[in-house]
N, C-alpha and C positions, 0 to 999 in steps of 0.2 A: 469844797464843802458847800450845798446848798443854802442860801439864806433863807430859805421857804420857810414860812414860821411854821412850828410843829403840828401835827391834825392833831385833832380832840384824842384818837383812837393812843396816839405815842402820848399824849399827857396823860390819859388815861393806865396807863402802862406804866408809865414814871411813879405814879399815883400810886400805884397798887403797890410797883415796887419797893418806893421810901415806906410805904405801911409794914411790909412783912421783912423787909432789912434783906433784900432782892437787890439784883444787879437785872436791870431791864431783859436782859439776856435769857433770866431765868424764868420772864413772865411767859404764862402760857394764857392767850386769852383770846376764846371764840364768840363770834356772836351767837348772842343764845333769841332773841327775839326782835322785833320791834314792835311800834301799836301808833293808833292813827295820830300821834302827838309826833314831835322831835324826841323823845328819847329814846333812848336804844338800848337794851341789856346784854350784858357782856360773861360768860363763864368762864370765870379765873379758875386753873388747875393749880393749886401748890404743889410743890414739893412735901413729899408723903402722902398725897391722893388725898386730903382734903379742897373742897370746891367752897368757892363764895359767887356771890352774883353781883356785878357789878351794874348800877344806872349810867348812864351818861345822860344827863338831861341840863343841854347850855341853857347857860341862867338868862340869857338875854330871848330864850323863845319860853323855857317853862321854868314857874318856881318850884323850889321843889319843898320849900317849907311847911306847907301844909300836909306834905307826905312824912316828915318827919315828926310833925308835931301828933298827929293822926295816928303814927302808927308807937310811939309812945306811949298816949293816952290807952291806945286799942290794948297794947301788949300791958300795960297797968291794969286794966279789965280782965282780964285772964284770956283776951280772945287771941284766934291763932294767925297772928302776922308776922310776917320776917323777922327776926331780928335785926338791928341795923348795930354793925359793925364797924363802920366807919364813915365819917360825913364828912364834907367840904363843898357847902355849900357857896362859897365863892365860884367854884370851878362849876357845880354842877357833877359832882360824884360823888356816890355812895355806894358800901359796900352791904349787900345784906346777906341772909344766908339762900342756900341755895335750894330751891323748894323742887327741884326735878324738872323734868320735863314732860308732866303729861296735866296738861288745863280738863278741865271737867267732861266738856264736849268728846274730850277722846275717849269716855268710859260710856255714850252713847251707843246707842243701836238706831232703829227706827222710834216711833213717836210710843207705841202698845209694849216694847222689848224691856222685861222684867229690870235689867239691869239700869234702863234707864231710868224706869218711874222711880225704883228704890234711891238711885241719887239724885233726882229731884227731892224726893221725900228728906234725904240726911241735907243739900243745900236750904228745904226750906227752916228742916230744924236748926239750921246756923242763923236766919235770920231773926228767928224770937231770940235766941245769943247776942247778936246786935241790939237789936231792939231794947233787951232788957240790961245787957251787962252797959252798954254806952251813953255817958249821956250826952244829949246833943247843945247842952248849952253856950258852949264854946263855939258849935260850925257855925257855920253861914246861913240865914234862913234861905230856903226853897220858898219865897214869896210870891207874889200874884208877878211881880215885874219879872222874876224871872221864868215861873211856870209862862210866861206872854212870849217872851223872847224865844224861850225854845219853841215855843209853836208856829213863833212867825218865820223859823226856817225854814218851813214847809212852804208858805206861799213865794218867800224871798230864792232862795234857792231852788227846790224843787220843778217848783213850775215858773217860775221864772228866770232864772238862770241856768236851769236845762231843759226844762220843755217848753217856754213860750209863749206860756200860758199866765191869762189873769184870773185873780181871785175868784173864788169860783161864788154861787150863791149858798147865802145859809154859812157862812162862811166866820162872818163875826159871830152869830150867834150860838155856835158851834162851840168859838173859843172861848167866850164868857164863859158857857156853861161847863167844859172842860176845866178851867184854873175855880171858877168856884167849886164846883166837887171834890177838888186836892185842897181847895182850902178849910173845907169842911171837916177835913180828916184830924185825929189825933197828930199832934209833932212828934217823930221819934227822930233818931240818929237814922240816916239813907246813906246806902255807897254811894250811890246813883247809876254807876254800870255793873250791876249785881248781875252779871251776863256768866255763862259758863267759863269763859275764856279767862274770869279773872278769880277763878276757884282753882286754885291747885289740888293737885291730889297727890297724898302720900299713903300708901295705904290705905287705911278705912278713915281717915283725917281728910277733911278740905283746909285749905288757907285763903286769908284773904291777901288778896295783891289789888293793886291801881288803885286805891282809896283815897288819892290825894284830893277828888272833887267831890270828898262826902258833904251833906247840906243838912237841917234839921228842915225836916219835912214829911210828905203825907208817910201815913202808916203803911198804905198799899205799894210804896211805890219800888220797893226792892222785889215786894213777891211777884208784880208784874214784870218787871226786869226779864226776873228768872221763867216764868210761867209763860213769856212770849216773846223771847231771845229769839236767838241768832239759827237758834240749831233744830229745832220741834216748833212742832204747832198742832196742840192737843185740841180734842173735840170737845165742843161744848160743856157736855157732861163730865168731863174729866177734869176741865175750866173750874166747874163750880162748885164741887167735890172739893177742889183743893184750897180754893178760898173761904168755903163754908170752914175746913176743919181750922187754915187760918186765923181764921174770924174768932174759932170757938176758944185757942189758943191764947189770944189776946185779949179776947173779956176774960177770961183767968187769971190772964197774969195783970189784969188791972191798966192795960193799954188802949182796953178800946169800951167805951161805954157799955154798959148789958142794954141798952135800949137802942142800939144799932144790932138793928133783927138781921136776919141771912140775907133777902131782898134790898134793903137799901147799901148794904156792903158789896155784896155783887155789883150793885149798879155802880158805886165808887169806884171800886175793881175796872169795870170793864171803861168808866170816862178816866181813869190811871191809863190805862194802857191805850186809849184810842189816841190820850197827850204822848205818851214816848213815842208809840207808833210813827206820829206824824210829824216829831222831832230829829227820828232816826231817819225817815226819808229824806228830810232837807237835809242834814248832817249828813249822810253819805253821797249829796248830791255835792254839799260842799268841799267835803275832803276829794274829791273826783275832781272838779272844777279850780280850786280858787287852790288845793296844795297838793296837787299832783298824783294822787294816793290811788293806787289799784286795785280794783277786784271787788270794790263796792258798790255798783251798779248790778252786779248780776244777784245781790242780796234785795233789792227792791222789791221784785215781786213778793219774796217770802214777807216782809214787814207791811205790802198791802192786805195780803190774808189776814196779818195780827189785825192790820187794821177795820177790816169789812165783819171778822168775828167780833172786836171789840163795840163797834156801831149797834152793830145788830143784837147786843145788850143793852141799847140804848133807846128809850121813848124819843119822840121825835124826830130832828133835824132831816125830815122828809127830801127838802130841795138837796143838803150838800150828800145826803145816799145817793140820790138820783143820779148827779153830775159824780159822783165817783165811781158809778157801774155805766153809764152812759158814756163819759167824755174823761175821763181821766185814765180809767184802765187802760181803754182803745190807745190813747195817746203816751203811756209810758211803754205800752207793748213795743207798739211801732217806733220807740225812739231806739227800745231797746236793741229791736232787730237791726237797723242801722247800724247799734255800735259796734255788731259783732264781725 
């Protein structure tokens, strides 16, 4: 007999097992995803063709209490999250239900294809659902220290830990004026990866999943998520179209001042998204770099285009435009081509 202490995957098994009154024998359990974190999801089959979805998430890399407390409160809101079916949070496993297997991204086409704009359109109608059924008093604030932190992964990692590069000019000035434009916004309830990838789809239904890093913060910053993800990157006009109707949505429902005209929201909108932009570029330089993680490097270029459209709604910051169409594209191209 092996003394090898058990993997996570056979506790996880035992787990499931003592839950449904199972002989380990009888568990049927495939991986169903993973995501840039340690955790991993697991699809249990029972006996009789009922499915659950199982987390594995070790307590010693993620907690996993603010995804259970989150999706409590969310599912007390009437909004559409997992159910959670079974917790043990010592171990770092939960059982929820099981939402399919197709993430939002899979019901795209190109950026203009009818199908996609319509579920952009039903994703943004989930987020005034957010916005107004949750309140955020309980999260975490999205404050100036940490709107700072995420933008300092762009110079910390980014250019420094993969390309080599120092701070560029125009550069603090940038950032000030980036966190104070999130700080100027209404607080709502924010997932903060309001990305296609963590909307399920059941039919003409989305869900929400991965919400354990929700924050109370800017009003803009789930719709930019969605509006300059992972997957499109709409043209200007299609850009403002969709924040304008935003805009109009939430001075309605009493979220957003009626003296925040279409112009200064835009402009909120586009310093929102020029922050994740340049958060998401050190964060996939990081996950690459410092934890081993694949296939986030060849997303970069697409998150410079979010980034050069979102600038170029922006007055000013003449020098850091410069050096990021001058000296920066050139030098993430040619890093790129090297890695391939």
């Amino acid at each position: 007999m092996s003394d090898a202490a058990p993997s996570r995957l056979e506790l996880l098994s035992q787990w499931a097992a003592e839950r449904h009154g199972l002989t380990t024998g009888e568990i049927d359990l495939h991986l169903a995803a993973g995501d840039a974190s340690f955790r991993r999801y697991y699809r249990l089959s029972l006996p009789g063709g009922a499915t659950r979805m199982l987390m594995d998430a070790p307590p010693e890399q993620e907690d996993s209490r603010p995804f259970v407390t989150i999706a409590r409160r969310w599912a007390a809101a009437g909004l559409p999250v997992p159910t959670l079916h079974g917790i043990d949070l010592s171990r770092g496993f939960l059982e929820l239900d099981d939402l399919g297997d197709t993430p939002l991204q899979a019901c795209f086409g190109n950026e203009i294809d009818a199908a996609t704009l319509i579920w952009h359109e039903h994703a943004m109608a989930l987020i005034h659902e957010l916005q107004n059924r949750a309140g955020s008093d309980a999260l975490p604030p999205f404050d100036g220290d940490l709107l700072g932190r995420e933008l300092d992964l762009f110079p910390e990692w980014c250019l420094g830990e993969w390309l080599g590069m120092k701070t560029p000019p125009g550069w603090e000035a940038l950032r000030e004026a980036l966190i104070a434009s999130a700080l100027d916004q209404p607080v709502v309830t924010v997932h903060r990866d309001y990305d296609a990838m963590n909307l399920m789809v059941q039919g003409d239904a989305l869900h929400l999943i991965d919400f354990q890093d929700a924050v109370a913060g800017p009003l803009s910053y789930d719709m930019v998520s969605l509006l300059r993800g992972r997957y499109c990157r709409f043209d200007a006009s299609r850009f403002a179209n969709w924040v304008e109707a935003f805009r109009q949505r939430a001075v309605a429902d009493g979220r957003l001042p009626a003296g925040v005209d279409a112009a200064i929201f835009l402009e909120q909108a586009q310093a929102m998204a020029a922050q994740r932009s340049l958060k998401v570029l050190g964060i996939f330089c990081r996950l690459t770099l410092r934890d081993a993680k694949t296939g986030y490097l060849e997303r970069l270029p697409h998150f410079l285009g979010h980034l050069d459209d979102s600038l170029a709604g922006l007055e000013g910051h003449a020098a850091f435009k410069a050096w990021l169409v001058e000296t920066f594209r050139p030098a993430l191209m040619a890093r790129l081509e090297g890695t391939t």
